[in-house]
C-alpha positions, 0 to 999 in steps of 0.5 A: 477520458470516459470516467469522471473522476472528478465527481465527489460521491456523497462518502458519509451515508454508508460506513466509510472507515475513511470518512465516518471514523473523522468528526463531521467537521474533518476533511479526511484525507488519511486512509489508503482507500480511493473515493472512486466509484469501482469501474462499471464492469465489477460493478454490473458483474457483482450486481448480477451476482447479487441479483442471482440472490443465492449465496451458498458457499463459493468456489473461485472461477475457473478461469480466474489463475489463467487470467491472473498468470497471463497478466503476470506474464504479460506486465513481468515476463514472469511465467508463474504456475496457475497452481502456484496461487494460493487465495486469501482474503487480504493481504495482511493476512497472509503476511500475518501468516508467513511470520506464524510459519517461518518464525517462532517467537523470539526470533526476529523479522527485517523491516524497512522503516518508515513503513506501513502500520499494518506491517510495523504491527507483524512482529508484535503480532506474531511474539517476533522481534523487529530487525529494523533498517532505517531507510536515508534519504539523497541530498535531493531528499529522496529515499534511498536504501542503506544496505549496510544498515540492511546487512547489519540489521540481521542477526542469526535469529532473522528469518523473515524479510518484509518487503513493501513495493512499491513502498507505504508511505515513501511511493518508492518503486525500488529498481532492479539492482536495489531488489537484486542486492536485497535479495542477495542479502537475505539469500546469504542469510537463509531469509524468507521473503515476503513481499508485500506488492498490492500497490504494483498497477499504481506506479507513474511514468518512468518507472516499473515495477519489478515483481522480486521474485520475477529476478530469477529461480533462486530468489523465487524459491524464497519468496511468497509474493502478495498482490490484490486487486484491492487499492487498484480498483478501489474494491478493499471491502471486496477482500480478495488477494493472493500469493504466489509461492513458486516453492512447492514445499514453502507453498505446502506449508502456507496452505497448510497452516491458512486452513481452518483460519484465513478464508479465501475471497468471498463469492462477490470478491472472486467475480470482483477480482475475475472482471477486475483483470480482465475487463478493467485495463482501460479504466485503470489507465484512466485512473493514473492519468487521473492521479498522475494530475492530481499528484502533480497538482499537489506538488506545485500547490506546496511549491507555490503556497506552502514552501517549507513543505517538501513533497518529493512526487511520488512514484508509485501509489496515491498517498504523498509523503510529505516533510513539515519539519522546517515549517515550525509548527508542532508534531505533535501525535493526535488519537494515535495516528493523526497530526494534531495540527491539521486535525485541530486547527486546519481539520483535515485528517492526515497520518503523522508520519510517526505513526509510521515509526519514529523515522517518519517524525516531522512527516505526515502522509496524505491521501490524493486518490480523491476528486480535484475539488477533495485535494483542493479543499484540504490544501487550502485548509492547510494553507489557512491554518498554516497562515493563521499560525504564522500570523498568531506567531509573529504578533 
């Protein structure tokens, strides 16, 4: 492995939301960005560009939708069009947009729950109802969708379908056959589909991901597709992402109703994106090998020293989700996102589960894209404060 990441890289002297928005005192662990340096390529390409020192108005490269398509191809076997990108700036503003579009107020939008803030937020945002299916969980503690409760959660006021995969917070990575009978579903029921998939090149060894408008024409035509370089490459404040709309009338539309209101990528975002794809494959493959062992790590440290903790390692993404309902100690919600146990008493910032709806009661979600030395000083925090409890319990 050429990149060390295992070097901490002082977080708190720029304006880190992950570390600056805790006490000085809190380990943060919460937030979805990684504390990795960007690989050296985007980093010496933005400083050239920087160096350059003229920022007028930007245009993305030219070479940016073939190496975007091609790499589509090549990971999907998914023949997508150059014309069918459409740039934007996140994507949370483009799944923001799709619900102003295909929905009106009143009308409802289907989402999975637990789920990602972010999109638990869309239908508020928008004046929309929630649809919610509550995903259930195997006797082996595994997530699982429970396509009755998907079925029913539609009314004929439904339009729009957010799907999260791989998905925010459970690291789910759904298989074929679960985005085959999801889509059926929502093609019986007229849904638009728009599939949040910006934690796509993060998925671990013996699983895939499937884009769900990769599965055929039909499916496709129904479907706006959001990816990013953002998490992969640790370049979110870059903010460049983009959908893919195979349907020329849904993508009119989208562009459409993004002019004049949602800018595209800025001009350190485009060549970010741009050497990001092209340049940066064998940093990536470092980077899960990095994860994958830290990942593990934390799976075997609940093991050992924290066993009425469950972890179910998972398959996709850097953050854990982790069940504390059996540990006996409080849920209660701190500053409306953080666990007040761990932020109180093992000061340590991680998101209470119910931040993620009320399904995600008795679980928090931790963060493990960090150096080792991070995640090993957070467990043993919590594993301190946890004994502190107990023993405080007991006398």
């Amino acid at each position: 492995m050429t990149t060390d990441f295992d070097k901490a890289i002082r977080m708190r002297i720029f304006e880190s939301w992950k570390w600056k928005h805790c006490d000085e005192n809190i380990h943060p662990l919460w937030i979805a960005d990684m504390d990795f340096k960007a690989p050296e390529p985007i980093l010496q390409a933005v400083e050239e560009r920087v160096n350059h020192g003229v920022f007028g108005y930007a245009i993305e490269p030219p070479e940016l939708r073939e190496v975007i398509t091609q790499r589509l191809w090549e990971l999907y076997n998914w023949p997508v069009s150059p014309e069918e990108l459409v740039f934007l700036s996140g994507v949370m503003c483009g799944i923001n947009l799709a619900s102003r579009i295909f929905a009106r107020p009143g009308d409802g939008v289907l989402l999975q729950t637990p789920g990602y803030d972010s999109i638990l937020e869309v239908p508020v945002n928008s004046g929309l109802t929630t649809d919610e299916s509550e995903l259930i969980r195997d006797v082996n503690g595994n997530y699982q969708i429970d396509f009755d409760s998907f079925n029913n959660a539609i009314t004929d006021r439904t339009r729009l379908f957010i799907l999260c995969n791989p998905h925010n917070p459970v690291g789910r990575v759904f298989s074929r056959q679960e985005l085959a009978q999801m889509s059926k579903i929502c093609l019986r029921n007229n849904l638009i589909i728009c599939s949040d998939e910006i934690h796509c090149d993060i998925v671990y060894e013996g699983h895939k991901h499937i884009p769900i408008a990769s599965l055929d024409p039909e499916i496709a035509s129904a479907t706006i597709t959001l990816m990013s370089p953002g998490k992969t490459f640790n370049i979110p404040a870059l903010r460049c992402a983009f959908a893919i709309i195979q349907n020329p009338d849904l993508r009119k539309r989208f562009e459409l109703a993004k002019r004049g209101i949602i800018p595209g990528p800025d001009a350190l975002g485009y060549v970010a994106a741009l050497y990001a794809y092209r340049n940066c494959q064998s940093w990536l493959n470092e980077l899960l090998s990095y994860l994958k062992s830290n990942r593990d790590f934390l799976s075997s440290t609940i093991q050992e020293k924290l066993p009425d903790f469950r972890f179910y390692p998972s398959e996709a993404t850097f953050l854990a989700w982790i069940d504390y309902s059996q540990t006996g100690i409080s849920q209660e919600v701190f500053n409306k996102r953080f666990d007040r146990f761990f932020y109180e008493e093992a000061k340590v910032a991680v998101y209470n589960g119910q931040f993620f709806g009320q399904a995600g009661k008795g679980f928090i979600r931790l963060n493990f894209g960090c150096p080792r030395s991070t995640l090993v000083e957070g467990l043993f925090r919590i594993e301190n404060a946890l004994n502190h409890t107990n023993q405080t319990r007991h006398h």
